[in-house]
N, C-alpha and C positions, 0 to 999 in steps of 0.2 A: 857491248855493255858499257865499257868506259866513257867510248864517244856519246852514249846517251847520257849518263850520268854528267858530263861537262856541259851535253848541250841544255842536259834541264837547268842545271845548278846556273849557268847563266839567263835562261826564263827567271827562275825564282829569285837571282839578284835583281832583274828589271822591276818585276811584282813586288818585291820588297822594297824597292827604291819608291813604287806606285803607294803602296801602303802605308809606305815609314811616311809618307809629305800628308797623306789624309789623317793617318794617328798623331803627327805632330800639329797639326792646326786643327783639330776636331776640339778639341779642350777651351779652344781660346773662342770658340764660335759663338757662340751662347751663355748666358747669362752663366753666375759660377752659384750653385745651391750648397757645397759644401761637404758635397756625399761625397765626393771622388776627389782627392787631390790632382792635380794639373798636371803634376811633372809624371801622373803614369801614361797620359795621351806618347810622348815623345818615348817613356820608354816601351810602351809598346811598338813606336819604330823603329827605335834600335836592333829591338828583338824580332823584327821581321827581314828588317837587313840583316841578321845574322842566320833567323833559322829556315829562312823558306828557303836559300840555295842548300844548304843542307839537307831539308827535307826534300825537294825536287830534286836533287842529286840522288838520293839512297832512292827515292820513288825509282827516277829513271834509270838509274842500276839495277832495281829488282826488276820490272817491268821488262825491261830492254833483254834483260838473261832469258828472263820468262819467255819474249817472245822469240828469242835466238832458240832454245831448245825446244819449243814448238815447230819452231821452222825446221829445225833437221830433225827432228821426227819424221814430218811429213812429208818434207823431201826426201825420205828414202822408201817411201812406199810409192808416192807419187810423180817424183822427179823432181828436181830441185830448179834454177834458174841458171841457163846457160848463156855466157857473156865469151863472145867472141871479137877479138883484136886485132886487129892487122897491122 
C-alpha cells in the first residue's frame, strides 16, 4: 500500500508538473476579455503541483489496500502466488 502510494504520488508530481506549464501559459494565449484575471492560469498550476501528488498518493493507498485485501481473500480459497529462490 505505501509503495503504491509513493509510486502514484510521483505520477501526479509528473502530471502536475504537465499541467502546471498548460495552466501557466494558457492565460497568455489568446486575446485578454477581462472575465478571468491572468494570475489564476499560474495559480491553477501551483495548485496541481501541489494537489495531484496528494491526491494520486491517498488514490494509490486506497486502491493498492483495496487490492492487497482482495488478493488474500482470494488466495486463501484459491492458492496464493508461489515464489521460489535458490
Amino acid at each position: 500500500m505505501r509503495v503504491l502510494a509513493v509510486c502514484y504520488a510521483a505520477l501526479g508530481l509528473l502530471e502536475g508538473a504537465i499541467f502546471a506549464a498548460v495552466f501557466s501559459f494558457m492565460p497568455f494565449a489568446g486575446p485578454h476579455t477581462g472575465s478571468m484575471p491572468r494570475f489564476v492560469g499560474p495559480l491553477f498550476g501551483v495548485g496541481a503541483l501541489i494537489g495531484f501528488p496528494v491526491l494520486f498518493a491517498l488514490m494509490g493507498a486506497i486502491f493498492g489496500g483495496l487490492g492487497a485485501v482482495i488478493y488474500n481473500l482470494t488466495a486463501r480459497f484459491v492458492g496464493g502466488i508461489e515464489v521460489e529462490v535458490e
